[in-house]
N, C-alpha and C positions, 0 to 999 in steps of 0.2 A: 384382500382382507381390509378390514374398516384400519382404521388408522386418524388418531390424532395428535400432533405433536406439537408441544407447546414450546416458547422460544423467548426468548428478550427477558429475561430475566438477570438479575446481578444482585451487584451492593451499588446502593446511592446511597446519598447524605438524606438527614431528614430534609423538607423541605423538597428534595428533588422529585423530579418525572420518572417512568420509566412507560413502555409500548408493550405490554408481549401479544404477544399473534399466535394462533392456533390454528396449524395449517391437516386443510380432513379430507382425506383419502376411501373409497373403497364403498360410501352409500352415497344418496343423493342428497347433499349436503341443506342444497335451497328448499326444504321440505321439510326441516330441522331447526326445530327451537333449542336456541344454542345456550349455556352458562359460563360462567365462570363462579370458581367455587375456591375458597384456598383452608391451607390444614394449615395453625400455626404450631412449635413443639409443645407436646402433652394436652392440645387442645384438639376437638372433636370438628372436623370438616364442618365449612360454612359456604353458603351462598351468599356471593357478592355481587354478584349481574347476572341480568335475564334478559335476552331478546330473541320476537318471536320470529319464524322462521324470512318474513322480507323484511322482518328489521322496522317494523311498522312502530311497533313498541319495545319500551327497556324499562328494566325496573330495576333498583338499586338497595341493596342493603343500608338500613340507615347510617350504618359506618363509615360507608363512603360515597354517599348522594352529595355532590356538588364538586367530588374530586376526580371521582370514577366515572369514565365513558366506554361504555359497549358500543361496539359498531361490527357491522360483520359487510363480507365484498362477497356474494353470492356468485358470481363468472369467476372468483378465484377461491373459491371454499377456503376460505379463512374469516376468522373471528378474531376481533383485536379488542382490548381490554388498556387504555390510554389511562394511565395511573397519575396525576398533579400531588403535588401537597401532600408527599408520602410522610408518614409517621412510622417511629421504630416499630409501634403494633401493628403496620401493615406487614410486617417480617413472618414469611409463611412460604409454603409453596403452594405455588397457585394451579390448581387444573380446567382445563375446559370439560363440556359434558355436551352431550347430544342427548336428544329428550325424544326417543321415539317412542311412538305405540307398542311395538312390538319386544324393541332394549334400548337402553341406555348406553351412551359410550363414553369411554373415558381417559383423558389423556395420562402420561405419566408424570405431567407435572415441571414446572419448571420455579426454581427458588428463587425467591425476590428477598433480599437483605437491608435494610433502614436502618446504617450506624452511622454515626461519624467515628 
């Protein structure tokens, strides 16, 4: 069955990094325009990265263009989302998405926290 599980997630300081990686199971992953999308509380789901299925192109939410890098490793179906210059409104849980023709998939999410 399809499967996406998101990971690297915590609490950092402002100012810190944080990696999460989305690791996809169960379709053909290299054939798949992948996202990153995160929910913050009592806020409605947002798109924060886009890359297309070889990774040719990324697009970035203007929130965090110049902080946030999409990358994805097609021989090991994961998608990694490199976070710099975290702000306490990057505080959300973040999921991946799969963007097929036919469905969408969608991980369950993994919480990223911005306090000191």
């Amino acid at each position: 069955q399809v499967q996406l599980v998101e990971s690297g997630g915590g609490l950092v300081q402002p100012g810190g990094s944080l990696r999460l990686s989305c690791a996809a199971s169960g379709f053909t992953f290299s054939t798949y325009p992948m996202s990153w999308y995160r929910q913050a509380p009592g806020k409605e789901r947002e798109l924060v990265a886009h890359i297309t299925s070889t990774g040719g192109i990324t697009n970035y939410a203007v929130f965090v263009k110049g902080r946030f890098t999409i990358s994805r490793d097609n021989a090991n179906n994961t998608v990694y989302l490199q976070m710099n210059s975290l702000k306490p409104e990057d505080t959300a849980v973040y999921y991946c998405k799969a963007s097929g023709t036919r469905a969408n998939y969608w991980g369950k999410g993994t919480l990223v926290t911005v306090s000191s």
